[in-house]
C-alpha positions in Angstrom: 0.9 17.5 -44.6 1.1 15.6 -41.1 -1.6 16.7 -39.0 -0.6 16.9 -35.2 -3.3 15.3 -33.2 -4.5 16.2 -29.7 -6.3 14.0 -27.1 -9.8 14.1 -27.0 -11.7 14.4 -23.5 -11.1 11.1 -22.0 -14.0 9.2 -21.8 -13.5 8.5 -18.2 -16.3 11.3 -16.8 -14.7 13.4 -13.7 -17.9 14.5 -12.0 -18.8 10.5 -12.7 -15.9 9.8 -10.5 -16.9 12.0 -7.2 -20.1 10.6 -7.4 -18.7 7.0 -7.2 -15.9 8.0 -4.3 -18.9 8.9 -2.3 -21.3 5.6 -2.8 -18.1 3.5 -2.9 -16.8 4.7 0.8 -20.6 4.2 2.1 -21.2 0.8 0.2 -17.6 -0.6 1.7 -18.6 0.8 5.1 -22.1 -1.2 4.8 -20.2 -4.4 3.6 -17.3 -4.2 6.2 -20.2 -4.5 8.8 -21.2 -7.8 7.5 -19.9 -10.8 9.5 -18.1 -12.4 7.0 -15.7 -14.4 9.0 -18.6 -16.4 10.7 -19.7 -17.9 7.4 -19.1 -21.6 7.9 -19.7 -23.6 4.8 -18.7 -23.7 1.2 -21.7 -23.6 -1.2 -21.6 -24.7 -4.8 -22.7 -22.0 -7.1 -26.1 -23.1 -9.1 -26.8 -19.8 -10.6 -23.3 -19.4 -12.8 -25.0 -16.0 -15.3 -25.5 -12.8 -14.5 -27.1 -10.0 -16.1 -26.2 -6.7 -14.4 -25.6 -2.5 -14.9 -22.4 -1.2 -14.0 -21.7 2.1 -13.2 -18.2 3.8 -13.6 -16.0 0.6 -13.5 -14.3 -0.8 -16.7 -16.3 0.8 -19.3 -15.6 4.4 -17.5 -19.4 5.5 -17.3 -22.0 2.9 -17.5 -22.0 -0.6 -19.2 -24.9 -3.5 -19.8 -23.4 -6.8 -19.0 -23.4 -10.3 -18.9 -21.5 -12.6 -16.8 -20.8 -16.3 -16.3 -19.1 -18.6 -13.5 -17.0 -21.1 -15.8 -14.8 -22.3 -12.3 -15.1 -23.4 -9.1 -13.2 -24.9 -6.5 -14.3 -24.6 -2.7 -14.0 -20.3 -2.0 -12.6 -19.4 -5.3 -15.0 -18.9 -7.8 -13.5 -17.7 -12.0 -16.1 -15.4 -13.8 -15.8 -14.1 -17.5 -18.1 -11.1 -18.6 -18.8 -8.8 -21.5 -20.6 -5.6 -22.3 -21.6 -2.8 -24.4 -22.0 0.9 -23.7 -22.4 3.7 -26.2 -21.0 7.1 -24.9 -21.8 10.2 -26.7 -18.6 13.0 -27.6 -19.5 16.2 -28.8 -17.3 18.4 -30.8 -17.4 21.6 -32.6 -21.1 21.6 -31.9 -21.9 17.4 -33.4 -22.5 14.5 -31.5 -21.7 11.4 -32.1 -22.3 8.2 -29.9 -19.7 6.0 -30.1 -19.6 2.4 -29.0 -17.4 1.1 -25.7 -16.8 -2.4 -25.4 -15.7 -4.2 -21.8 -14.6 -7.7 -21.2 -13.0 -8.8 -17.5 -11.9 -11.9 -16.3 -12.2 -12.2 -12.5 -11.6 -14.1 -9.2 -13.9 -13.8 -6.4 -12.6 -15.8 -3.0 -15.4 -16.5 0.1 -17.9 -18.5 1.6 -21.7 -18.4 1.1 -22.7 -14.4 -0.4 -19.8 -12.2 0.4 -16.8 -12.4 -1.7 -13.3 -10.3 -2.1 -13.6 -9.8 -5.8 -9.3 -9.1 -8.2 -10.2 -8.8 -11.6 -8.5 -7.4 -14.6 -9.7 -6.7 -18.5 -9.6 -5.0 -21.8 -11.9 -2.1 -22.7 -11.9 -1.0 -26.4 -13.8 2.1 -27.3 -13.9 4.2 -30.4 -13.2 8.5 -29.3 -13.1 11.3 -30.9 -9.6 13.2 -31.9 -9.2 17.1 -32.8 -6.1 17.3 -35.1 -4.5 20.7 -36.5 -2.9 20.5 -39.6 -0.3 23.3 -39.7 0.0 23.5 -43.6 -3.7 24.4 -44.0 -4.8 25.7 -40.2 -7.6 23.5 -40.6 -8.6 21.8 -37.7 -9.5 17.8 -38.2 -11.9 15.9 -36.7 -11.3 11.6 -36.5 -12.9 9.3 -34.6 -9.9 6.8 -33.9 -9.8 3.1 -32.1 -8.3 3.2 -28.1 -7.9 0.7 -25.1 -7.4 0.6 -21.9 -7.1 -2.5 -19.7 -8.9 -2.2 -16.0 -8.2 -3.5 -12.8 -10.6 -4.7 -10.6 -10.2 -5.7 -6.4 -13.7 -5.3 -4.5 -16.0 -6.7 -2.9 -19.0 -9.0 -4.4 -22.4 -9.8 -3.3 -23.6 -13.0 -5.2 -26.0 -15.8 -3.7 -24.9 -19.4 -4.7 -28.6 -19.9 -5.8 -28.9 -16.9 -7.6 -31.1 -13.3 -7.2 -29.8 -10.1 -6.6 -26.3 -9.1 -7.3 -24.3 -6.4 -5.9 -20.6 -5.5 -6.3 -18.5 -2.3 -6.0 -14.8 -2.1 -6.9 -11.7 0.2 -7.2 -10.8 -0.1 -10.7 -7.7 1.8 -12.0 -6.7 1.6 -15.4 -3.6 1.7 -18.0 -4.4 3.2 -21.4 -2.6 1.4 -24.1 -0.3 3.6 -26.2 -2.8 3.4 -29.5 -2.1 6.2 -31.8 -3.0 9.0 -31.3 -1.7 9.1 -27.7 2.1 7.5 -28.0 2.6 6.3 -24.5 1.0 4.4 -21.7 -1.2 6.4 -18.8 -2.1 5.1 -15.5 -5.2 6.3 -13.7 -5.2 5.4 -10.2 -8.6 6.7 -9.2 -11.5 5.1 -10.5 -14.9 3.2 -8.7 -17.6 0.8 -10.1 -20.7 -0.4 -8.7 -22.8 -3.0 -10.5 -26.5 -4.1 -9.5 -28.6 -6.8 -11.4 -29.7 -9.8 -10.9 -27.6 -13.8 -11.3 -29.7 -17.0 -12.2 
C-alpha cells in the first residue's frame, strides 16, 4: 500500500513571473541611467534595518521582511534578512494557506545609494501533494515540507542614512530533492522587486 505521489503546482506563480520580466527590464533600464560611476565617496551606513515587501523574489510570490547590515567595509556592505509569507493551494475544491519561510544572506558592493546586490538563501515552505494509491484508487491529499535555495544578483537602492529602499533582482532557484520530488530542479527564470523603507 505505497501511494505514488505527484507534484503539486509549484508555488512559484507563472503569470507572477511575466509580470515581474516586465517591471524588472523597465526598473534596470531606469537604474542603468543613473550615474553610478561618478559617486566619489564611501559612506558609512547609519541606518543598518530594513523593513520591506518583496514581490516574486525568494519566497516565489510575495514576502514581509526584515533586514539588517551586520558588515561593512568601505563599498561592500553583508546584510542578513528573514520573512514570512502564507500562500494559499487549492485542491479538490479546499483551500488551505500554508506558510513560506525566506531567509538570504547577501553582499551588496558601491558607493553612496546604488549598489550591485549577489545574494543567495534558503526558502522553506509547506505544499500540497496529490498521491494515488493504486491498491484502493483513492486519491491522497498531504501537505508535505519543501525547500528551495535562491539566488540573488541585482541591483539595490539603499541611502546610508536610511528612508526609502528599492531593490530588484534575478533570482533563480534549485529545489532541494525533499520527498516527494526525488531530485534537484533548477529554475532559471525568476525576478524580485522589494520596496520599503531602512532606518
Amino acid at each position: 500500500m505505497n501511494p505514488i505521489l505527484f507534484d503539486a503546482p509549484p508555488f512559484f506563480d507563472g503569470q507572477l513571473f511575466f509580470r515581474l520580466k516586465l517591471i524588472f527590464v523597465l526598473v534596470l533600464s531606469f537604474a542603468i541611467s543613473f550615474k553610478v560611476t561618478a559617486q566619489t565617496e564611501d559612506k558609512k551606513f547609519t541606518a543598518k534595518q530594513a523593513v520591506y515587501l518583496e514581490v516574486g523574489g525568494n519566497a516565489g510570490r510575495y514576502a514581509l521582511n526584515y533586514g539588517r547590515i551586520f558588515h561593512q567595509k568601505g563599498k561592500l556592505k553583508l546584510n542578513a534578512s528573514a520573512g514570512f509569507s502564507m500562500f494559499h493551494h487549492r485542491l479538490n475544491a479546499k483551500t488551505t494557506w500554508l506558510p513560506v519561510v525566506p531567509v538570504e544572506i547577501s553582499a551588496f558592493y558601491g558607493k553612496s545609494n546604488h549598489h550591485l546586490e549577489l545574494g543567495m538563501g534558503g526558502t522553506s515552505y509547506l505544499t500540497r501533494s496529490l498521491g494515488f494509491d493504486s491498491e484502493t484508487f483513492q486519491t491522497i491529499d498531504k501537505v508535505v515540507f519543501d525547500a528551495a535555495i535562491p539566488l540573488r544578483i541585482g541591483y539595490r537602492y539603499q541611502k546610508p542614512e536610511g528612508g526609502f529602499f528599492f531593490r530588484v533582482g534575478y533570482t533563480p532557484f534549485l529545489a532541494i530533492p525533499i520527498k516527494p520530488r526525488k531530485y534537484w530542479a533548477f529554475q532559471p527564470v525568476f525576478a524580485g522587486l522589494s520596496l520599503g523603507l531602512s532606518y
